[in-house]
BATOR-753231 format. One record per residue (C-alpha): x, y, z. Coordinates in pm, whole numbers, padded with zeros to 5 digits, always signed. Each point is the difference from the previous one (the first is absolute). Layout:
BEGIN
XYZ
...
This chain:
BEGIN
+01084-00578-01283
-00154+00098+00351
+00216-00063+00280
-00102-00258+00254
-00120+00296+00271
-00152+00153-00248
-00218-00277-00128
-00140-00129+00360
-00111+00396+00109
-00179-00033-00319
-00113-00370+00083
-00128+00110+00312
-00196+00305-00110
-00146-00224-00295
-00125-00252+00258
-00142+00241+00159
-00204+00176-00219
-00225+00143-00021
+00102+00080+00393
+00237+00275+00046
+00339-00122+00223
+00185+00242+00265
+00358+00001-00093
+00025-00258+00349
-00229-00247-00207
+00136-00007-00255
+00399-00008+00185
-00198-00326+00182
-00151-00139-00327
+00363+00036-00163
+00183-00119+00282
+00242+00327-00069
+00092+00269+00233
-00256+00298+00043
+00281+00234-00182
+00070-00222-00284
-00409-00003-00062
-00040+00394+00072
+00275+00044-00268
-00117-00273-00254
-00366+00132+00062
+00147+00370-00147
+00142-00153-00292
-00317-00224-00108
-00194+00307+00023
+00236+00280-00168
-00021-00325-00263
-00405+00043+00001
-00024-00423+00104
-00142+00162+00361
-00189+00267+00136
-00040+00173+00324
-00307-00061+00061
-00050+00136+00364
+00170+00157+00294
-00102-00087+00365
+00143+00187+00275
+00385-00011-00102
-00054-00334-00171
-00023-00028-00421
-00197-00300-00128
+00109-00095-00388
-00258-00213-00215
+00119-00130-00407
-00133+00143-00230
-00267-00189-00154
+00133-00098-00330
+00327-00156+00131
-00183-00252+00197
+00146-00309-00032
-00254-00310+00091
């Protein structure tokens, strides 16, 4: 079962897609702290849901992975 924090990172990147999210967005689009989504963020991508999908400056931007978007 996903925990609650878990599940709205992942909400938020799905919504966004196919747009990548800073982890600020997507701390915004949760309505969680910018540390809870920066460590949520590492586990959905050491679980493969997420990639990295570009760095700007000092800022990461995370996008789901195609398959695991939920419409």
């Amino acid at each position: 079962m996903l925990s609650t924090t878990k599940r709205k990172v992942l909400e938020a990147l799905s919504k966004a897609y196919p747009l990548d999210l800073s982890i600020t967005e997507v701390a915004k689009r949760a309505k969680i702290s910018k540390p809870t989504a920066s460590t949520w963020l590492k586990v959905l991508e050491a679980e493969g849901k997420i990639v990295l999908s570009r760095r700007v400056g000092k800022a990461k931007f995370y996008r789901i992975k195609k398959g695991d978007v939920k419409t």
